[in-house]
N, C-alpha and C positions, 0 to 999 in steps of 0.2 A: 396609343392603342392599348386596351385591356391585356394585362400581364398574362389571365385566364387562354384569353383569344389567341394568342402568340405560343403561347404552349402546346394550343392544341390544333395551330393549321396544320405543323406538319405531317402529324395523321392524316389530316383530311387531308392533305396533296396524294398521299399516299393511296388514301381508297379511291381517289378521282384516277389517280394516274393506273391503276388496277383495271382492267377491261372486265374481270369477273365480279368486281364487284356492284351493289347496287345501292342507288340513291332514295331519303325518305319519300321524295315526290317527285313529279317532272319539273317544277319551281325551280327546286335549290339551285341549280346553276346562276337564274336570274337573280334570286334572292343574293349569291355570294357576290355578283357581280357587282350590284346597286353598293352592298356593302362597301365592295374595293374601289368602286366609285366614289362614295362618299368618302373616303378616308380621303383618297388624291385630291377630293376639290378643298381639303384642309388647309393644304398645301406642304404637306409631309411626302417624301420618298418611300412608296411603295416597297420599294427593292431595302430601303434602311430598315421597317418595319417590320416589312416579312421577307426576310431572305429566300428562307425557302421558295419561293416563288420562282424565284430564274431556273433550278434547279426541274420546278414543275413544266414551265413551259419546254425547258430540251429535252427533257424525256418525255413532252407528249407530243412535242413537236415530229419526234423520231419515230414514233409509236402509231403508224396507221391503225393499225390494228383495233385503235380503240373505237368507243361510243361517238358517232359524228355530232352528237352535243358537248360532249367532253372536247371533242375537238375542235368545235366553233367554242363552247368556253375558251380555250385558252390562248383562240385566235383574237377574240374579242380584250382579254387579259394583257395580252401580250403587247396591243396597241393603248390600251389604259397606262401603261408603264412605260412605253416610247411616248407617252404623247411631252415628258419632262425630257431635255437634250441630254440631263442626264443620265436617264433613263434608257433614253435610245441607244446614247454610246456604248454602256454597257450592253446591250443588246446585240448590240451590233458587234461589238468586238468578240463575242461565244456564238456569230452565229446565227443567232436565235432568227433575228429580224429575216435575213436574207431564205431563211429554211422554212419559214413559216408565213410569210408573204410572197414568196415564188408560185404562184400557180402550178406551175409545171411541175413540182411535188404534191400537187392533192391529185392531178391529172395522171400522172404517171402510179399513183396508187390507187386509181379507179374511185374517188372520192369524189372530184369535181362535179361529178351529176348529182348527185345529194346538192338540194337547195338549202340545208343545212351548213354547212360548208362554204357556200358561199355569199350566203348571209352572215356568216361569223367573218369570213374573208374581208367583205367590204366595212361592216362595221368597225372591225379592228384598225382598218385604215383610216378611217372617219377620225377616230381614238386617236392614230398616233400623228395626224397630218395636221399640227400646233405649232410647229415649227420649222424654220428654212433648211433644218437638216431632213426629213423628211418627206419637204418637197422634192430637195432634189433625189431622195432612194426614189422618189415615185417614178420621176421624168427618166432616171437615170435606167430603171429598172423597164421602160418601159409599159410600166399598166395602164397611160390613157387611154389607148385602142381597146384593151382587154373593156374597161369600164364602160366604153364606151357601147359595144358589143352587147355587154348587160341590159346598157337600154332597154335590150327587145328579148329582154328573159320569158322563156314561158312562164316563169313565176311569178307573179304579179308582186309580190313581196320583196321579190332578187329586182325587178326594172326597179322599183318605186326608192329600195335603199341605196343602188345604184347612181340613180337623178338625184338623189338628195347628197350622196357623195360629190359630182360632180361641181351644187351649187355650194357647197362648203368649200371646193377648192379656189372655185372663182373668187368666193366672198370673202373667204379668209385671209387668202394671200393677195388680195390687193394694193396697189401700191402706196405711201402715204402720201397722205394729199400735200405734205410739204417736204422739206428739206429733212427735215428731224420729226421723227415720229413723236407722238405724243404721248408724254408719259414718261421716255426711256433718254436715254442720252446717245444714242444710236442713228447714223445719220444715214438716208438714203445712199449713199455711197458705198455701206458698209453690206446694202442688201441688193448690192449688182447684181450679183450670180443669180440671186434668189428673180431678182426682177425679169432675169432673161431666157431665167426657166421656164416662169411662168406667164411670159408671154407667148412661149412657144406651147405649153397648153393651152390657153384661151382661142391661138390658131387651129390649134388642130379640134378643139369644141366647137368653136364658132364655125370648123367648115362644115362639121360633122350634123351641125343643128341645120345649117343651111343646106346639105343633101339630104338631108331625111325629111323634112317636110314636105308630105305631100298628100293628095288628097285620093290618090290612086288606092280601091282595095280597103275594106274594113278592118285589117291587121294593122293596116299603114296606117288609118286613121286612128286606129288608138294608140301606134305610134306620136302620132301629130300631135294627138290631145296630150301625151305624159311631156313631149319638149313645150309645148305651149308653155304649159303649167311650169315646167321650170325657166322659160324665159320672163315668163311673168313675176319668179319670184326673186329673177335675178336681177331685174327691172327695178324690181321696186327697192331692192336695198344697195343696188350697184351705186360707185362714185363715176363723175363724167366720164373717167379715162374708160371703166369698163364698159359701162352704157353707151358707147360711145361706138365702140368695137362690136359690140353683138348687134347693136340695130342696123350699123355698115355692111355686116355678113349677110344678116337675113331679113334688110331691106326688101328684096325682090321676091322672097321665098314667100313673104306674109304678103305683099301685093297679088302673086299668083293665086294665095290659100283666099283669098277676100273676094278676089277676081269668081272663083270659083263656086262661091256661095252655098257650100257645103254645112248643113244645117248641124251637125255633130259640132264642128269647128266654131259656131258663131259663139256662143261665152268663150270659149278660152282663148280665142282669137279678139274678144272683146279686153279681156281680162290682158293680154300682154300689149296694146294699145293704150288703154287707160295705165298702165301701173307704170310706159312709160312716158307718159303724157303729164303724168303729176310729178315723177322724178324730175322733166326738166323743166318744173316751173311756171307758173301762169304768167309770168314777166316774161319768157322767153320759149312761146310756144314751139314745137317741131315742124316745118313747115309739110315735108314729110310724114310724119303722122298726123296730122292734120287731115291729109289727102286719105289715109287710111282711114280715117274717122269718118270720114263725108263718105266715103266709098260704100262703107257695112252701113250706113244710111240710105246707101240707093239701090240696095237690094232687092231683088223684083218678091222675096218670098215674105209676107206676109209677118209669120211667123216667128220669122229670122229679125226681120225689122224692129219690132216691137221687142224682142228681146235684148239685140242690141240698144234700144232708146231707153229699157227699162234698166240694164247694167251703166250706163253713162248717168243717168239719173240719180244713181244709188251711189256713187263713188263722188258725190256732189263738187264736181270742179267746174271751175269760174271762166265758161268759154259761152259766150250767150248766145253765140252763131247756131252751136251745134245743140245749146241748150233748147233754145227757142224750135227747134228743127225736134228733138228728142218729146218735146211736148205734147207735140201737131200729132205725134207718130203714135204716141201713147192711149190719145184722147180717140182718136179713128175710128177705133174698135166702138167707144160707147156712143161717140157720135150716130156713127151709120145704125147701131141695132135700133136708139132711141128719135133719134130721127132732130133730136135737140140744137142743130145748129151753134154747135162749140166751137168748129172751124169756119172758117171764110168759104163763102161759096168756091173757091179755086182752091183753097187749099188741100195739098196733097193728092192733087188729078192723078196725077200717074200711079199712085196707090190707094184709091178709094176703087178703084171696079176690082182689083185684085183681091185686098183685103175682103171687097163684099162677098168677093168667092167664096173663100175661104173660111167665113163666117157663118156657111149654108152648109157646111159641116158639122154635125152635134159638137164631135169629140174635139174639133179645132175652135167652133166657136166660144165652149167652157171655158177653154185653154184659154185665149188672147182675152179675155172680155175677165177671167180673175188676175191675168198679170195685169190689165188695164186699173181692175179695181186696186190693186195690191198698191199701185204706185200714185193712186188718184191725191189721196191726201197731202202728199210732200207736194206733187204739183200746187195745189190751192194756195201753198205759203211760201211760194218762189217770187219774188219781186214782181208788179202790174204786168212790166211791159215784156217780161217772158209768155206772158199767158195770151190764149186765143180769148178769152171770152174774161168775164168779171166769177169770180170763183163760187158764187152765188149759185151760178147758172150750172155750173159742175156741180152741186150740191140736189139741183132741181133733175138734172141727167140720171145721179145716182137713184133719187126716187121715182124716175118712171122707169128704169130698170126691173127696181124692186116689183113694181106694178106691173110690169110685162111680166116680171117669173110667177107672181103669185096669180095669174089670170085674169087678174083685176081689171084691166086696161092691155090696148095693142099699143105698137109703138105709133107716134106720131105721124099724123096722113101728110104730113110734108111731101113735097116730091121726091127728096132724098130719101126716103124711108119707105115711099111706097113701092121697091122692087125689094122689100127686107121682108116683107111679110114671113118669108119660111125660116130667116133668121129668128126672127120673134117665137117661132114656134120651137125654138133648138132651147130656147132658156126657161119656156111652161116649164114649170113645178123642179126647175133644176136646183136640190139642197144645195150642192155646190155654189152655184151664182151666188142664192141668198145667202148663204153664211158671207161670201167673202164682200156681196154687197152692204151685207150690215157691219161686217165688221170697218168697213171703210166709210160707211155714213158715221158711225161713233166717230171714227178718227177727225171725220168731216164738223165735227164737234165745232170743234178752234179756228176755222179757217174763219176769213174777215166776211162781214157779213152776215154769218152763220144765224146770228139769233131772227134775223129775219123771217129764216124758212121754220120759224119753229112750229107753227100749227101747220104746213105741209107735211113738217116729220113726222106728227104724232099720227097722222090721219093715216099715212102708211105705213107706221108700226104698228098702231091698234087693229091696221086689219090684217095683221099679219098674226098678232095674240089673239084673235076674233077666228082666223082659221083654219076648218077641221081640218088640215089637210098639211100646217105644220109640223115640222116632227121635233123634237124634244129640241134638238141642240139648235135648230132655229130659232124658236120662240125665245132661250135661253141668250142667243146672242139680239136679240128682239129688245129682250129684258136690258141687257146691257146697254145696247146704243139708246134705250130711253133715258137709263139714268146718265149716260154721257152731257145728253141734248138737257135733262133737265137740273144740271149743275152749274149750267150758265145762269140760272136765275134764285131767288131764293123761295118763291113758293108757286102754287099752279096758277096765279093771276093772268099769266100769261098765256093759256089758254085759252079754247071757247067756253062756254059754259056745257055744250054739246062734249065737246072734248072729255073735261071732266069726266061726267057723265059715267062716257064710254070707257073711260079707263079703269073705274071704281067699277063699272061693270064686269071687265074683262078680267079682272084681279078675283073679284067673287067666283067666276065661271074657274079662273083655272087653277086654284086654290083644290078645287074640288075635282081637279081631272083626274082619271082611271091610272094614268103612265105615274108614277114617284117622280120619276127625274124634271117632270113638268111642274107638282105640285111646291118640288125642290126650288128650282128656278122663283116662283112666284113669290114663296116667302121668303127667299133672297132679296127678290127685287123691295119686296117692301121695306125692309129692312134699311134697305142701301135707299130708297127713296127718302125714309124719314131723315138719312144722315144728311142726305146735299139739300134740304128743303128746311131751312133754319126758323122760317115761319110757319109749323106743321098746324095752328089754329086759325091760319085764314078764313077758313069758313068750315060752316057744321060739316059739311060736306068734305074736307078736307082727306087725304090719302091717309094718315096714319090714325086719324082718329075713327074712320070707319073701319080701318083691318084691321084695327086691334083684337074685335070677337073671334076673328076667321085666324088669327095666329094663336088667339089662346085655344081652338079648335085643334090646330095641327100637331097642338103639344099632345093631343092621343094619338098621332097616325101610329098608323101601320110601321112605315119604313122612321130607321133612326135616325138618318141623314135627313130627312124633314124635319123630325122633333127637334136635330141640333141644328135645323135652321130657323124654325119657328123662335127658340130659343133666343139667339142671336137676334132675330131681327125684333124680337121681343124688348131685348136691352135696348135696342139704336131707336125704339119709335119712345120708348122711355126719356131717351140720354137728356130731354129740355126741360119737362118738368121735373127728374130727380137734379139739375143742375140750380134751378128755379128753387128748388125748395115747396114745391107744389105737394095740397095736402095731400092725404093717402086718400085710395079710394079703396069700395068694398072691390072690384074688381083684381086690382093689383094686390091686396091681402090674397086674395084666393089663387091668384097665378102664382105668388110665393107658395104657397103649400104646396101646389102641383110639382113648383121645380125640385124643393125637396123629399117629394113622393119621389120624382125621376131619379136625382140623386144618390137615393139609400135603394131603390128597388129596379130602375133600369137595368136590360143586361146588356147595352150595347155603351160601349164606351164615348163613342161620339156623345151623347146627348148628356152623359154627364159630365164631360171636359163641358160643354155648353151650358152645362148649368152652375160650374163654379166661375167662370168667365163671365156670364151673365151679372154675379155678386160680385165681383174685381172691377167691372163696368159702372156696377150701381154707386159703390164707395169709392170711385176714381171721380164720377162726377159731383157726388157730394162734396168728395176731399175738394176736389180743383176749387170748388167754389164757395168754400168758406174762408171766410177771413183770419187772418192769423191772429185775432184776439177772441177768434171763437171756436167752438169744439163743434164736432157732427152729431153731437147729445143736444144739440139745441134746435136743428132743423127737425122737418112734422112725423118722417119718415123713421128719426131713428131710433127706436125703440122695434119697431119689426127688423129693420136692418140687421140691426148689433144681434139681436135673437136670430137672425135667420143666420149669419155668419158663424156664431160658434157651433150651429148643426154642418154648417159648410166643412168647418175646420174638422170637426168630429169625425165625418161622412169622407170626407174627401181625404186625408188622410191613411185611411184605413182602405182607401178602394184599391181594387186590384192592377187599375191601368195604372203604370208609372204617370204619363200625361196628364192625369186627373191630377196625382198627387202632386208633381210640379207647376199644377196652374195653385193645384191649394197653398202650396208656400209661398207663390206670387204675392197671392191675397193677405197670408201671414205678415209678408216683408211692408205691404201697405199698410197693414196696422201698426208694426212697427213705428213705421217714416212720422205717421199719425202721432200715433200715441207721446213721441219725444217730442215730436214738432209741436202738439196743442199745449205739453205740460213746459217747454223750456226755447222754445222758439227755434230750435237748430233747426240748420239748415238740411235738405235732405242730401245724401250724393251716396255715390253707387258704392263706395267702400265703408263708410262708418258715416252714425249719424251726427256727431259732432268733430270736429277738430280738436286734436289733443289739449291743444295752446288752449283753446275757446273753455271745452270742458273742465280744463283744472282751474281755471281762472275766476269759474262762475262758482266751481264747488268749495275752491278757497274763500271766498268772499263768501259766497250765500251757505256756505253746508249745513249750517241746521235749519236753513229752509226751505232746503232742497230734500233733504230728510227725509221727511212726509211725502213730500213732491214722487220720487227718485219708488219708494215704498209703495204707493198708490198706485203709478205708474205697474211697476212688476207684478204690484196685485193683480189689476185690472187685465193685464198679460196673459196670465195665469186663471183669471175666472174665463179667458174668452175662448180658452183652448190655443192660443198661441204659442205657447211654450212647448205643450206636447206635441202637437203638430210636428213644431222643429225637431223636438228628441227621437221622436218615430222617423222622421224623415231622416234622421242623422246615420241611423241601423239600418235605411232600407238598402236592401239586395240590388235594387239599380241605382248604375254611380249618378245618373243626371239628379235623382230625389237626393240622393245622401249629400253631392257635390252642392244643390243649391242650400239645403238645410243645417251645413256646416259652414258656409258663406256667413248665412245669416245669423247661427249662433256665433261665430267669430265676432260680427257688426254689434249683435247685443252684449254681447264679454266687455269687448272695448267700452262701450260707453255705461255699464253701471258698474265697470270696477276700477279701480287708480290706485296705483300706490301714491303716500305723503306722508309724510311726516310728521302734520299735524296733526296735533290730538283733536281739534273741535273737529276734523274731517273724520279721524278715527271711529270717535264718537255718534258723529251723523250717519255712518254706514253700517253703526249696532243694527237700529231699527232692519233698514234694506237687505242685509245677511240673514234676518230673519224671515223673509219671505220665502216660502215654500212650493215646492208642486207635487201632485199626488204623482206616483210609479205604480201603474197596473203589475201584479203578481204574474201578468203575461204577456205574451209578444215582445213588443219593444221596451217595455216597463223592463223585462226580466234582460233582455240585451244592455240595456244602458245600465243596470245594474251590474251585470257582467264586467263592462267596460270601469265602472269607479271601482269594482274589487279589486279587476287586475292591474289598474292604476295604484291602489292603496297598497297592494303588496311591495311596490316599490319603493314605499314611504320606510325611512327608519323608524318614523313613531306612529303607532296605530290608531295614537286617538284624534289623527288626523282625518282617518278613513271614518271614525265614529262622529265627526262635527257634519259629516254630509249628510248624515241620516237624520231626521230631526226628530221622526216618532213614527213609530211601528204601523199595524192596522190597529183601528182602533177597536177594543172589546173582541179581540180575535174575529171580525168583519174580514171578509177575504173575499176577492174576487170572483163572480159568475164561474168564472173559466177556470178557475182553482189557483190558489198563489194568496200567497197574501201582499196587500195594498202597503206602502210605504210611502212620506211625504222627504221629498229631498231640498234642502236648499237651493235657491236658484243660482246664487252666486257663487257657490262653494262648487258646484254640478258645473257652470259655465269654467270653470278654471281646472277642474280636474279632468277633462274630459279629452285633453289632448290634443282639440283642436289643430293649431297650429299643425303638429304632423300626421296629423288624420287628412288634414287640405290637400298636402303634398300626396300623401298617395292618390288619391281621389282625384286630384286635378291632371294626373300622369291617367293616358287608356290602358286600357286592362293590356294592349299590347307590351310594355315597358318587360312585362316578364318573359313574357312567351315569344314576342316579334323581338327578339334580340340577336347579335350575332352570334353568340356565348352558346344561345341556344341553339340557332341554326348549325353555326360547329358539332353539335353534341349530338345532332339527331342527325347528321351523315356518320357520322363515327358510329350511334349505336344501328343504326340502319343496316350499316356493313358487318357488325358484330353477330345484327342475327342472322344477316343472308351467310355468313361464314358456319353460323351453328345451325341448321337450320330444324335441329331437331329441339329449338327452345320451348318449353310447355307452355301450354297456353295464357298460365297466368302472369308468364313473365316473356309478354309481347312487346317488340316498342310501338309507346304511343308518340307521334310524331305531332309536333305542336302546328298549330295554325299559323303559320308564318306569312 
């Protein structure tokens, strides 16, 4: 622990253990708490650390009097420092434990009603119950009944840490599954006592869980539901001996709770079924819960049913009885509305007139018919002979769904379907249905089969983008299950030609609709369309070559989140011909202009983050696809490129969003990768561009032909605006800009500087040393000067600081903004600059000062200094730090 820290808890005991006095925040307790937490899980003694501490707990332990958060601190404290046996001892031997874990000392002080109190009470036990001395103060001391009482706290806070006390004790102290525990040299014999305590807990939980379950009265029920919950999670982590003993107790209680069919009960009563149904194994089913299983299957409510078939479904275990049965149960719902004959004419008699019931309710029918769809698709990819039908035909279900909600179509004149008529009426125009039926036909993407139904699907998505009567987040998820369904193939051949058509129709029409969020949605979609459709010139007629006008259109809208998705989807209908090496067109020259009109003149930051991504897209796809014996100077495009990038580097740089500026050194660090890789073939990787080994080996050997190489390169750096970029992003004000700008000049430091020995290398780095970069007289020009001053003053000899400069402004020429211009060495600039512990700070969060304990100490101590003076002037207030 900090020397600092140690000096100054005992003050802070001092003003906590003080009832007058007062704390910076309502936090600090928690904040000291985490602290003393983190120290003990070091594995250091609390009590060796900080002494003073035993001292605080007996004098607050004695101290009603005080703040019931002071006093749940140091209940919660107190159990932190018992939780080590030698901690406890000590504790135990002054006291402490037995004075501050008694109840009947918060009670007998009129304390115990404070939920404060006894929320500190129980978590402190939580704290110290790590060991077998501890279990037995519990049993010994009698608190299982007290704890158990808590259950049914009016606090919802006091039941909840309660039940979670409870399943720590079960789970903790269980017995080892062998002779010798694992890990210790300690053999079950050694932990008799401990084992016979804690079976006479497990008795007295296990009876307590089995008389309180029940279904009498709404108090009781949320009774039932907080023990479900904890049976289920003892379930799931218990070993046989315990699982074994709790399902024996409250075998008959959950047969009664199931018997009962109580619709509150069905998931948690699901959830404590399953969690122990998979602990004992699909080798060695429960026969028992088994029966339980089959039972919340023959539930007469509807509701309940499907809920139950939808939780077994989801916890995917390997029982094909109950699987094949949870199916039937699932599918019912869209069966009956659609009329689709998914089930067997017989299947599921005795819940098909019920379910229809209940289906002739709006608010029941939304209900069953989105958890039907919610679980549709995992059904589809369950093995054949789990399923009613071929999963095709659940594919064709979900689209006359769709069709019944949008009015399109009724359901099916089947005989099954012809008493659904008012069902069918419950789902018109329902958003709800359609969002969760479209989000499950997307899902329905993968299922076998699937490409079959593909011109079914389009026919009822297009008339869902066709319309007026959808509302934004429809169409949007519309937009999505199209490009789902047409990522199965690589271009629209698979269409009709009518199809087509319609689609390029319905893109034009909603390109241009009155809502933002719609027009948003559409050039998204195009975007994402050009990406899954690898053949985008199948035909004149083809998706991305007819939106391209209507995307260069939306780079005027109105709203920004259109322009940065016009943007976006601009790059992606691009990404084949800039990969191709495809010539320029007068079109795409004039879309360059516009982005960096957006760029330097937008006021919304979305659309210029979108417009330097656009240029990080265009030189990712050119990079990818040129060969590594050629440069991106040779493909048709780059000559606008390289132009339009050093306005990128220029513009984006300087912009005000950090975002902007972190996507611009994106683009920086790929010129980089570029520029080494085309002049010297290194490899790229996320820490440096070449390997040390690699780089000295080439500059040994080749260095006066690397000379020019190495020169050229940093030129070419430095005319693109790459250098400045970094150095401005090195000084900016937000650490993500400064943090990735200093990454990046570290990576370029490394690879054009080395120490050797040799003179021909010495020699070859004359040239390269002499490369330069201009420093603006203002902004970051004059920071990053700042920074090689106060560097330089460090130096014994100062004509170290004078090799960095290389030459003034020239003919007294000085900057717009005033300053005079200065050209600095690149490589003298990359090595003086301090990198290395500039990283360090930068890479630590701004918390490392202020979230510290040193500091948290310092702001109770002066907290208390001014509540004691209270007459302190206004200018010498404390400011309490953000912890």
């Amino acid at each position: 622990m900090d020397g600092e820290c140690v000096s100054l808890l005992p003050g802070v005991c001092k003003v906590l253990a003080d009832s007058g006095r007062s704390l910076p925040d309502d936090t600090s307790l928690e904040k000291l708490l985490d602290w003393f937490t983190g120290l003990s899980k070091t594995g250091g003694s609390l009590l060796e650390s900080c002494p003073c501490l035993l001292e605080f707990i007996s004098t607050v332990g004695s101290n009603t009097a005080l703040d019931p958060g002071v006093l749940s601190f140091a209940l919660r404290l107190a159990g932190l420092i018992a939780a080590r046996e030698a901690g406890f001892t000590v504790l135990q031997e002054r006291s402490v434990v037995d004075l501050v874990f008694n109840p009947q000392h918060w009670q007998d002080a009129g304390l115990w009603s404070d939920p404060c109190i006894r929320i500190g009470w129980i978590q402190g036990l939580q704290n110290m119950l790590q060991h077998p001395k501890a279990l037995s103060f519990f049993v010994q001391s009698d608190l299982t009944q007290l704890l158990l009482q808590l259950q049914a706290d009016t606090s919802l806070f006091v039941a909840s840490a309660a039940s979670q006390l409870l399943g720590h004790i079960l789970l903790r102290f269980q017995p080892p599954p062998s002779s010798r525990r694992e890990g210790t040299g300690e053999t079950a014999e050694d932990h008799q006592g401990t084992s016979v305590e804690y079976a006479a807990v497990v008795v007295v939980i296990s009876e307590y869980i089995q008389k309180s379950l029940s279904t009498e009265g709404s108090t009781q029920h949320r009774r039932s539901v907080q023990l479900l919950r904890l049976l289920a999670l003892l379930l799931a982590q218990a070993g046989p001996p315990l699982r074994d003993t709790l399902l024996q107790a409250v075998g008959d209680a959950l047969k009664e709770l199931v018997a009962a069919g109580c619709s509150q009960l069905t998931l948690p009563l699901m959830d404590v079924i399953l969690a122990a149904h998979s602990s004992c194994g699909a080798d060695k089913p429960d026969r028992h819960l088994s029966c339980l299983l089959s039972s919340m299957f023959s539930v007469n409510k509807p509701a309940d049913l499907i809920q139950a078939a939808a939780a077994f479904l989801r916890r995917g275990l390997h029982d094909s009885d109950h699987s094949v049965w949870a199916v039937r149960i699932l599918l019912l719902p869209l069966d009956i509305v659609t009329g689709r004959s998914l089930l067997g004419s017989k299947d599921l008699d005795e819940h098909r007139l019920s379910t229809a019931e209940e289906l002739k309710i709006k608010n029941s029918c939304i209900s069953l018919l989105c958890l039907c769809l919610t679980n549709t698709p995992h059904i589809t990819l369950l093995p054949a002979d789990l399923l009613p039908c071929p999963p095709g035909l659940i594919v064709t279900a979900v689209l006359a769904l769709l069709s019944i909600s949008s009015g399109q179509n009724s359901a099916s004149s089947s005989p099954t379907a012809t008493s659904c008529t008012e069902v069918s009426r419950n789902v018109i125009g329902s958003s709800k249905v359609q969002k969760c039926a479209l989000e499950a036909l997307a899902a329905l993407s993968c299922c076998p089969g699937g490409k079959e139904k593909m011109n079914e699907v389009f026919t009822v998505l297009l008339q869902y983008l066709d319309s007026p009567d959808s509302d934004p987040t429809v169409l949007h998820k519309s937009y999505l299950a199209l490009i789902k369904w047409m990522s199965l193939c690589t271009n629209l051949s698979f269409l009709t030609e009518q199809l087509r058509q319609d689609l390029l129709s319905v893109v034009r029409k909603r390109v241009c609709d009155v809502r933002w969020e719609v027009r948003d949605s559409t050039v998204e979609f195009v975007g994402k369309a050009a990406g899954v459709l690898t053949s985008p010139e199948e035909a004149p007629e083809g998706l991305p070559v007819s939106t391209a006008p209507l995307l260069k259109e939306a780079l005027q809208d109105t709203e920004s989140y259109v322009r940065a998705s016009a943007i976006g989807a601009l790059a992606q209908t691009q990404w084949h011909s800039w990969q191709q090496g495809a010539a320029l067109t007068q079109q795409q020259t004039e879309t360059v202009s516009r982005l960096l009109e957006i760029l330097s003149q937008d006021t919304e930051g979305f659309a210029r983050r979108a417009v330097v991504q656009y240029f990080i897209s265009w030189f990712s796809a050119v990079s990818s696809h040129a060969s590594p014996s050629s440069s991106i100077s040779s493909y048709p495009s780059a000559s606008l490129l390289m132009n339009s990038v050093r306005s990128v580097l220029s513009f984006g740089s300087a912009d005000l969003d950090w975002e902007v500026k972190v996507h611009t050194l994106e683009l920086a660090r790929l010129l980089l990768d570029e520029a080494f890789l085309a002049e010297w073939g290194y490899r790229k990787s996320p820490d440096s561009y070449a390997g040390d080994s690699e780089r000295t080996c080439r500059l040994h050997t080749h260095s006066r032909g690397v000379e020019s190489d190495l020169a050229g390169v940093l030129t070419s750096l430095v005319e693109l605006g790459v250098i400045s970029a970094l150095l401005s992003g090195l000084v900016d004000c937000d650490r993500p800009v400064a943090l990735k700008a200093c990454r990046l000049l570290i990576r370029l430091r490394d690879t054009v500087s080395w120490d050797s020995e040799s003179q021909d290398a010495s020699a070859a780095m004359a040239t390269v040393t002499r490369v330069s970069c201009e420093l603006p007289g203002w902004g970051w020009g004059q920071e990053i000067k700042k920074v090689l001053e106060s560097k330089s003053s460090d130096w014994a000899s100062k004509d170290c600081a004078t090799a960095l400069i290389l030459s003034g402004a020239d003919d007294g020429d000085s900057d717009q903004d005033g300053g005079d211009r200065m050209h600095a060495g690149v490589c003298e600039v990359l090595r003086s600059l301090g990198l290395d512990e500039r990283l360090d700070i930068l890479s630590q969060s701004s918390d490392h000062v202020h979230n510290s304990p040193l500091s948290l100490l310092q702001d109770i101590l002066d907290a208390s200094a001014a509540h004691t003076h209270p007459n302190t002037q206004p200018g010498q207030e404390v400011i309490v730090d953000c912890y």
